[in-house]
C-alpha positions as CSV (number, residue, x, y, z in Angstrom):
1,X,-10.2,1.6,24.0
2,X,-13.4,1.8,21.2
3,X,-14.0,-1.2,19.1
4,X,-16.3,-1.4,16.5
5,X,-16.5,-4.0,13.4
6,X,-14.8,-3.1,10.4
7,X,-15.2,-4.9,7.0
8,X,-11.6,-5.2,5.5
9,X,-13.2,-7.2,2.4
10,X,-15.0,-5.9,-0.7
11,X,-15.5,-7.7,-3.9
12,X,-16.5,-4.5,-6.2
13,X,-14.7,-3.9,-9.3
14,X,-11.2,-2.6,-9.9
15,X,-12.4,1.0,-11.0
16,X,-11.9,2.6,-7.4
17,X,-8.2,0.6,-7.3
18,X,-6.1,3.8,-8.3
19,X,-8.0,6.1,-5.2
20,X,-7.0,2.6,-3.2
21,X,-3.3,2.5,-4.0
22,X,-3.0,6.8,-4.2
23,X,-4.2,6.4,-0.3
24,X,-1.3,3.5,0.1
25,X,0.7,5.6,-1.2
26,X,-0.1,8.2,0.7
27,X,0.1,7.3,4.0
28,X,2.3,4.3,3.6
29,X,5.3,6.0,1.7
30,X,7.5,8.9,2.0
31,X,8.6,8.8,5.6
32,X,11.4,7.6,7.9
33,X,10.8,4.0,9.5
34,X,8.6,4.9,12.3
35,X,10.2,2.9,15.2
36,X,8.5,3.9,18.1
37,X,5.2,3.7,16.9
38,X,6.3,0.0,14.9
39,X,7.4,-1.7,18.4
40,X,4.8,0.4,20.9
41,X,2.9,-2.6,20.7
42,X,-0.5,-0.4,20.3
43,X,-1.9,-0.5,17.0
44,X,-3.6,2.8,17.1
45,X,-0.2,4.3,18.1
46,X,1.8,2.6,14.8
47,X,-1.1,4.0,12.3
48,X,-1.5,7.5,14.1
49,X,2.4,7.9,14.3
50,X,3.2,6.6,11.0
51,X,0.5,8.7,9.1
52,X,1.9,11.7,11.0
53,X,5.5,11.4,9.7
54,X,4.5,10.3,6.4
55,X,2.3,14.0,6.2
56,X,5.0,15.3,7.7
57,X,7.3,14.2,4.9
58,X,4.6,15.2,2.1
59,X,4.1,18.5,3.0
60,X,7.6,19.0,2.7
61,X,8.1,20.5,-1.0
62,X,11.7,21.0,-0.8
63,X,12.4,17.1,-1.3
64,X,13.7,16.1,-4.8
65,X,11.6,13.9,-6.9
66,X,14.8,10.8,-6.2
67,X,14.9,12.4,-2.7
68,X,10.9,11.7,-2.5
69,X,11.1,8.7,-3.8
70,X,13.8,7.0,-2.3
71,X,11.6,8.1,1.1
72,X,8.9,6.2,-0.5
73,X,11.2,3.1,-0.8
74,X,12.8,3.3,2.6
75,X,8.8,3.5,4.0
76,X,7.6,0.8,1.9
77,X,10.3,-1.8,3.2
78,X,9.7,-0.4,6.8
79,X,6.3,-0.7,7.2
80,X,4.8,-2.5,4.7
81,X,5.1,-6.7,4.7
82,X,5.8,-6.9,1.2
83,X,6.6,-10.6,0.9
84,X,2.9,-11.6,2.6
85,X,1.4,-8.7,0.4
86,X,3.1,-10.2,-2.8
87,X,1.8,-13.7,-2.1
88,X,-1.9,-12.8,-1.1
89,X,-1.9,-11.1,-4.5
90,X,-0.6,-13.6,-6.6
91,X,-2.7,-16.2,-4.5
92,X,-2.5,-19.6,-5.9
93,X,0.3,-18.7,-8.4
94,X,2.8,-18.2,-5.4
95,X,3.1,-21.2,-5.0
96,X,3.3,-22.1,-8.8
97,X,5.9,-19.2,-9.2
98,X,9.9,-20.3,-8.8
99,X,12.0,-18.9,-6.4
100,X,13.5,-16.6,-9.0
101,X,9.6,-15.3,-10.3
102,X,9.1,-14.7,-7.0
103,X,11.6,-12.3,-6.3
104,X,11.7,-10.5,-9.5
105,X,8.0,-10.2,-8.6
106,X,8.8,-8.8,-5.4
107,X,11.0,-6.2,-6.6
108,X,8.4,-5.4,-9.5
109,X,5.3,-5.1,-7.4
110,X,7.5,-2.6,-5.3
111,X,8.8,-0.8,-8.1
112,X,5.6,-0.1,-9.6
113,X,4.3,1.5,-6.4
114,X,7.2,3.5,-6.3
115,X,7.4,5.1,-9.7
116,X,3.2,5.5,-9.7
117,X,3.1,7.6,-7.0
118,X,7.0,9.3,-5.8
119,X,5.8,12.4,-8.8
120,X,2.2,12.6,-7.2
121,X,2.4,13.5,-3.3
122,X,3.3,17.2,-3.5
123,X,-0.2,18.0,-3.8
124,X,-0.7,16.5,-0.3
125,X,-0.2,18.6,2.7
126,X,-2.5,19.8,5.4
127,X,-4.1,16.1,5.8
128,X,-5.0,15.0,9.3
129,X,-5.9,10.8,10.2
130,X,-8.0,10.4,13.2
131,X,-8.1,7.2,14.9
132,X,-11.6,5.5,15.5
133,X,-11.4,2.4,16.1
134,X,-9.2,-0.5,16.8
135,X,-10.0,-4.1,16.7
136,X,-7.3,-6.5,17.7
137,X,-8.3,-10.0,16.1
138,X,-5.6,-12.2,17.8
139,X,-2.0,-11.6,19.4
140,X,-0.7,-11.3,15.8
141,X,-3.4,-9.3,13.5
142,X,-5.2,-6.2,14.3
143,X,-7.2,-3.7,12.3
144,X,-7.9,0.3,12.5
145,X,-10.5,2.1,11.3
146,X,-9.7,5.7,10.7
147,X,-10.7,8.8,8.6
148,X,-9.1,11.5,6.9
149,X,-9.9,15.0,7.7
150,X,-9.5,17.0,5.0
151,X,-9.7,20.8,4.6
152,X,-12.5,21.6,2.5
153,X,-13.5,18.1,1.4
154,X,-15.4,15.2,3.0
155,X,-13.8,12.7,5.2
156,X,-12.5,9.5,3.7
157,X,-12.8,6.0,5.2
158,X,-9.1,4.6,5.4
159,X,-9.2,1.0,7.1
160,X,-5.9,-0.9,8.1
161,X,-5.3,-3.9,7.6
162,X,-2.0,-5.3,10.3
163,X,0.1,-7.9,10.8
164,X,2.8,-8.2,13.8
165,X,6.1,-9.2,12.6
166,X,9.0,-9.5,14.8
167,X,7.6,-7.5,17.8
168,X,6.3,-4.9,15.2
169,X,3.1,-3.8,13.2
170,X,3.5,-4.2,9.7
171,X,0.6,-2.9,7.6
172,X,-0.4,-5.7,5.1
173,X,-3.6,-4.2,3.8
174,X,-5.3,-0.8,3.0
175,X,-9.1,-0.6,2.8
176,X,-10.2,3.4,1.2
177,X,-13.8,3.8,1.7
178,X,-14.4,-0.1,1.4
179,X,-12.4,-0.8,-1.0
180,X,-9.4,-3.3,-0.5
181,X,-5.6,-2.6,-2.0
182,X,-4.7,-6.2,-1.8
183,X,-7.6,-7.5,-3.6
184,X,-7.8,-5.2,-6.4
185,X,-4.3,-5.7,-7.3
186,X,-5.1,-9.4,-6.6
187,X,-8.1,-9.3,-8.9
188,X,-5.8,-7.8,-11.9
189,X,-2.8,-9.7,-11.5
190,X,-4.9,-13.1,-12.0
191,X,-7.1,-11.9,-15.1
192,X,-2.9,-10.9,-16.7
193,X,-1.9,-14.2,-15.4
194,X,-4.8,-16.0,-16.9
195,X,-4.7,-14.0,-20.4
196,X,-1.6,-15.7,-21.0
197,X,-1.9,-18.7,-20.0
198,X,-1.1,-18.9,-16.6
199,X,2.3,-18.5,-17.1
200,X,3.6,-15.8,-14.5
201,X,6.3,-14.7,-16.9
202,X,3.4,-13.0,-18.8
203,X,2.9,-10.5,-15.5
204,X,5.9,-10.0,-15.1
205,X,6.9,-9.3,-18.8
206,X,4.1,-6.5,-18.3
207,X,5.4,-5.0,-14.8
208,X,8.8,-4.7,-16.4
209,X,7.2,-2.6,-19.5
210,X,4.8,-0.9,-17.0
211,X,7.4,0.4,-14.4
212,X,9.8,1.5,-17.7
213,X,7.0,3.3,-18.9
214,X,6.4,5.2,-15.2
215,X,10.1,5.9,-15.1
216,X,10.0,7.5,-18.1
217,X,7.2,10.0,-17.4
218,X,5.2,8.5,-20.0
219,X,2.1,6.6,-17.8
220,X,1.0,7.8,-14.9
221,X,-1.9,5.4,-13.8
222,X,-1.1,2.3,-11.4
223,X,-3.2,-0.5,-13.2
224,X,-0.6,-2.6,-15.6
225,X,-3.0,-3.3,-18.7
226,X,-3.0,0.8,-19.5
């Protein structure tokens, strides 16, 4: 097995956070719960497998937008862990948060994903992920370092972040060409939090506008203070 050092942390701006989350979306959404690869044990296997049926599912233009997005959904809950994803991004206002902000915060931060990109993937198809890498930290965490192949275009970085929950991999972060998911949307959610005072409500008074406003066809961009 290759092992190389990967860096899973970058402190640059949020400007390169929507190519961050269109990546999550792209290969963490839109594809049945990919059990095999979730409880092989191998790392590499989980990302190479669930990529594959995630392209699979993209390149697949017959789906519905609900159909599509429900996919998205069904993927998101399967192989994401998106109660440890929710409290690294609201960092020290988990904890501040009740059990009630919590879970509306949950479903919101799910939601948003969701209706940002279920309209968007029907441009993908034809993308390949190879494998490069694979650093397993301890029996619990691991990370992969892969690239996309894509025809016509340059390679892009993609670096996962995972966590084993249960007997299976669950993806907790996604690093696109240095550039980390968790902490861009970790970076945002504390300036909103922060602009109002620290109360969470005033995030979650935004997602709720922000994901109506996706819904409705009217916004298409992932970042809540557009």
């Amino acid at each position: 097995m290759t092992t190389r050092s990967t860096s899973f942390i970058s402190r640059r701006g949020f400007a390169r956070g929507l190519a961050v989350c269109g990546a999550v979306a792209l290969f963490g959404f839109g594809a049945p719960r990919p059990a095999v690869a979730g409880e092989s044990g191998d790392p590499a296997v989980f990302v190479r497998e669930f990529s594959t049926q995630a392209i699979g599912v993209l390149a697949d233009h017959s789906l519905s937008g609900a159909h599509r997005e429900q996919a998205f959904r069904d993927l998101l809950t399967a192989g994401f862990d998106v109660k440890a994803i929710s409290r690294f991004v609201l960092g020290r206002y988990w904890r501040k948060a009740t059990e009630a902000e919590r879970a509306e915060f949950m479903e919101l931060f799910e939601d948003l994903l969701v209706a940002t990109y279920s309209r968007k993937f029907s441009d993908y198809s034809g993308q390949t992920l190879k494998v490069e890498a694979i650093r397993e930290e301890n029996e619990k965490m691991a990370a992969v370092a892969s690239r996309i192949l894509r025809h016509g275009g340059e390679p892009i970085r993609i670096d996962w972040r995972l966590l084993r929950r249960g007997g299976s991999w669950r993806i907790v972060d996604v690093v696109v060409e240095g550039m980390s998911m968790v902490l861009s949307q970790r970076s945002e959610f504390a300036a909103v939090i922060k602009g109002d005072g620290g109360r969470i409500e005033g995030l979650l008074v935004k997602l709720r506008a922000k994901t109506a406003r996706l819904r409705s066809g009217s916004v298409q961009k992932a970042d809540i203070t557009q």
